[in-house]
C-alpha positions as CSV (number, residue, x, y, z in Angstrom):
1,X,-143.9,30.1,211.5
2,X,-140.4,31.8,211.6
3,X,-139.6,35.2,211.1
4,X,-136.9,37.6,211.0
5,X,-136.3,41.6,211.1
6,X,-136.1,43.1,207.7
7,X,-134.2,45.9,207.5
8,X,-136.6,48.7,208.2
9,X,-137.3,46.8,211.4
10,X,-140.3,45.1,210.6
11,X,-141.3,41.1,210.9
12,X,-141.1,38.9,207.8
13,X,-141.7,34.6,207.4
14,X,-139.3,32.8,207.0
15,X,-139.1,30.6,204.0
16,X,-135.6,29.1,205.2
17,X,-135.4,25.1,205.4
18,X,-139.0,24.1,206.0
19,X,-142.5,25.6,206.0
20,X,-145.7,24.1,207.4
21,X,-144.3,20.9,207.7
22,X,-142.8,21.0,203.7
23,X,-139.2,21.1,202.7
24,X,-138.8,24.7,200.7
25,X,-137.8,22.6,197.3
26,X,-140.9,20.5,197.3
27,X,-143.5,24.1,197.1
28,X,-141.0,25.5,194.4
29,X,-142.2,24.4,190.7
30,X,-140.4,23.6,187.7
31,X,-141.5,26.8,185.9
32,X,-140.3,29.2,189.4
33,X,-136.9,26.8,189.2
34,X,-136.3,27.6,185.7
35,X,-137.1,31.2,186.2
36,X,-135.1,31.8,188.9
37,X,-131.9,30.0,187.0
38,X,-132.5,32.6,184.0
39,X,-132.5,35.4,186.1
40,X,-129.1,33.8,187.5
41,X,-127.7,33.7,184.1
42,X,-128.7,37.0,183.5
43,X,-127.1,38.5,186.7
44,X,-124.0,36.8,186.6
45,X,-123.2,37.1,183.0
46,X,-124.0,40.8,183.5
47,X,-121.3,41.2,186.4
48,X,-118.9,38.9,184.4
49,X,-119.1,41.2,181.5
50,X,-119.0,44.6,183.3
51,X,-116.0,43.3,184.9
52,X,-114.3,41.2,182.0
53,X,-114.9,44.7,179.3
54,X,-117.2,42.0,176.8
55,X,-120.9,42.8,176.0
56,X,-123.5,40.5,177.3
57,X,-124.3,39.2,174.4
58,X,-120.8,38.0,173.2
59,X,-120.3,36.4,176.8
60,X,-123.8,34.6,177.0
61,X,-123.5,31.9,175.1
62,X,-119.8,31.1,176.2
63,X,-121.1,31.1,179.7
64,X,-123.7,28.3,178.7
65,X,-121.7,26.1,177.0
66,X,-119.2,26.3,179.6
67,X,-118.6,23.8,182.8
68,X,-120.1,26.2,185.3
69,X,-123.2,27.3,183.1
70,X,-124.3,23.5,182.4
71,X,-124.0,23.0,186.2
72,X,-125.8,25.6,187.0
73,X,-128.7,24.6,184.7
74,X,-128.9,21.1,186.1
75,X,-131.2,21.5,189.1
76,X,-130.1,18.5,190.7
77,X,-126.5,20.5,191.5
78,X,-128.6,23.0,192.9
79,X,-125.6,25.5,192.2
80,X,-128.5,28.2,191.3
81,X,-128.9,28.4,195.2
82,X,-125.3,30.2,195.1
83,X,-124.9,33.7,194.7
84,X,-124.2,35.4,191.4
85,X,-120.8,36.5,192.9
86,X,-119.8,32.9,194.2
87,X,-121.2,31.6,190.1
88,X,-118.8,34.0,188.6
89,X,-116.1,33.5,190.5
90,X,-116.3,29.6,189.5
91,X,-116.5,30.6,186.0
92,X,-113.5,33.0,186.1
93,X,-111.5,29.8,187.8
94,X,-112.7,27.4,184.8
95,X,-111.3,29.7,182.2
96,X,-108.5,30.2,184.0
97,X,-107.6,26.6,184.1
């Protein structure tokens, strides 16, 4: 198995492209999929409103209905592999346009 240095220094597996023989997406279920675009949503509508002076809860369901927040709920675009940073700043482009 792969590792790599953490920061303190100290060995940790990799989970990067495959593992035991198994692309990373095939171990991942649903539920952890789904999770893990919530938590998305939560982050970036968090930096989007922090930066854009709205609450959270006002900017939450515009970011859903918009382009970038269906996208990033269909798992096949696998746009929840992005960063919250690179997800906001497509959303901040759609609205601009």
């Amino acid at each position: 198995m792969e590792t790599f240095q953490d920061r303190q220094g100290g060995s940790q597996p990799c989970i990067c492209g495959k593992r035991e023989g198994m692309a990373v997406e095939e171990t991942i279920t649903e539920e952890t999929k789904k999770n893990a675009i919530d938590l998305m949503v939560t982050m970036v509508v968090n930096d989007l409103a922090e930066e854009m002076h709205l609450s959270p809860t006002d900017l939450l369901p515009r970011f859903i209905a918009s382009r970038t927040g269906r996208l990033l709920y269909d798992e096949t675009s696998k746009l929840w592999w992005s960063g919250p940073s690179d997800i906001a700043d497509m959303y901040k482009a759609e609205i601009n346009n």
